[in-house]
C-alpha positions in Angstrom: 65.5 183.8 2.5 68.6 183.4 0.6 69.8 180.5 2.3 66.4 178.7 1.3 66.9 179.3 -1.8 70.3 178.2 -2.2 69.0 174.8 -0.6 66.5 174.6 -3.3 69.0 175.1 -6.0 71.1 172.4 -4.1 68.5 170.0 -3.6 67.1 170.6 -7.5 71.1 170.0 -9.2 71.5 167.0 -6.4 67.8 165.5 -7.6 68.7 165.7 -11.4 72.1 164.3 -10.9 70.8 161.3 -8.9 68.2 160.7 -11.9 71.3 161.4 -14.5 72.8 158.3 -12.7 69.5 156.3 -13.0 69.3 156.3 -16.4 72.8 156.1 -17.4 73.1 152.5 -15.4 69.3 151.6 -16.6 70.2 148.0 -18.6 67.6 146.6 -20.3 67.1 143.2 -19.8 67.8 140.7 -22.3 66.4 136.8 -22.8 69.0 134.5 -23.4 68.7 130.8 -24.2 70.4 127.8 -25.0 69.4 124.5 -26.7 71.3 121.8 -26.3 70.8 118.7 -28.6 70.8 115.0 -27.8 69.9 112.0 -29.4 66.6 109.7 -27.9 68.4 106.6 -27.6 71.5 108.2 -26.2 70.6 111.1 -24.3 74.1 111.4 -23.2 75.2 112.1 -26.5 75.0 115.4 -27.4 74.6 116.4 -31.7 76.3 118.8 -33.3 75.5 120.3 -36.8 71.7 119.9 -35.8 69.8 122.8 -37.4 67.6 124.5 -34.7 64.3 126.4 -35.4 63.3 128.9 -32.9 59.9 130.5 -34.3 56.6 131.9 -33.2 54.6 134.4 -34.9 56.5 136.7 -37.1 59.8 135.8 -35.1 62.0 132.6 -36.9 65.6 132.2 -35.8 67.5 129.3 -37.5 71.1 128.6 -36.3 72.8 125.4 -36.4 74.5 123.7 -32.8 78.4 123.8 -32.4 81.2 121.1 -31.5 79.4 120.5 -28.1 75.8 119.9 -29.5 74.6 123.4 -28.0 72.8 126.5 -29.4 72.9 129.8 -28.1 70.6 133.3 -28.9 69.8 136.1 -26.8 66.5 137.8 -27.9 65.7 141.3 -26.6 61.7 140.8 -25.4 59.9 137.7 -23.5 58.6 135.6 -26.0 57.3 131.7 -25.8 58.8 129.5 -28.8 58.6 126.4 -30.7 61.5 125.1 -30.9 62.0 121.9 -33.8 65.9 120.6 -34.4 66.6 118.3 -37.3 69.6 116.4 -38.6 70.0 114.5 -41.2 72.0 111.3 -41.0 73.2 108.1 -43.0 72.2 104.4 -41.8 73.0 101.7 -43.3 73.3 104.1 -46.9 70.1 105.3 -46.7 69.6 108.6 -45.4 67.4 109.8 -42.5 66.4 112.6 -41.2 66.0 113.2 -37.1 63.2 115.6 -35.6 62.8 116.9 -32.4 60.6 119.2 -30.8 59.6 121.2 -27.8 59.1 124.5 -26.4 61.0 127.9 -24.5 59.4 130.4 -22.3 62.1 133.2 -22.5 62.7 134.8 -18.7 64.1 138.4 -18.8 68.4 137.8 -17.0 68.2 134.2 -17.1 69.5 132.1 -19.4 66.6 129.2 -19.9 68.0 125.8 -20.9 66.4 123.0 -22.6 67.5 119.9 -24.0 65.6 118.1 -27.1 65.7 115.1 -28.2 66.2 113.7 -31.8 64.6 110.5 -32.8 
């Protein structure tokens, strides 16, 4: 009898410490992406200083691309967004301003890439 319940008391501390574990090294997923920005007639050209829109609904992130035409934001729930990037340029001294639009479907872990395209 006592040896039965020494195995329950065993088995009980050895359950709660393999749930401890569980939720200590529970992550929650987060969903990353990255927009990089190119322009139409050059798609090998990538933008930088294009201000990018990441909206729908009641969530709007604005950011601006870096040095290597990309921007980066990691959100913490699956969402789908618009995305609209704009820059404004100079040609021929009259200023201009580039749009470019598409849309994200955030995947929880991986990083979703898209590239848009200003004309």
């Amino acid at each position: 009898m006592i040896v039965l319940q020494k195995f329950r008391v065993f088995f009980l501390l050895l359950s709660l410490g393999f749930l401890v574990i569980l939720i200590a090294c529970y992550k929650a997923p987060v969903y990353p992406v990255e927009i990089t920005v190119s322009y139409y007639d050059a798609p090998e050209t990538t933008v930088s200083g294009a201000k990018v829109i990441l909206e729908k609904g009641e969530v709007k992130i604005e950011g601006q691309t870096n040095a290597s035409g990309i921007y980066a934001h990691t959100f913490d729930l699956e969402k789908i967004l618009d995305v609209t990037v704009r820059k404004d340029i100079v040609i021929d001294g009259s200023h201009k301003q580039l749009e470019g639009v598409s849309r994200v479907r955030l995947r929880a872990d991986q990083t979703v890439k898209r590239t848009v395209y200003l004309q």
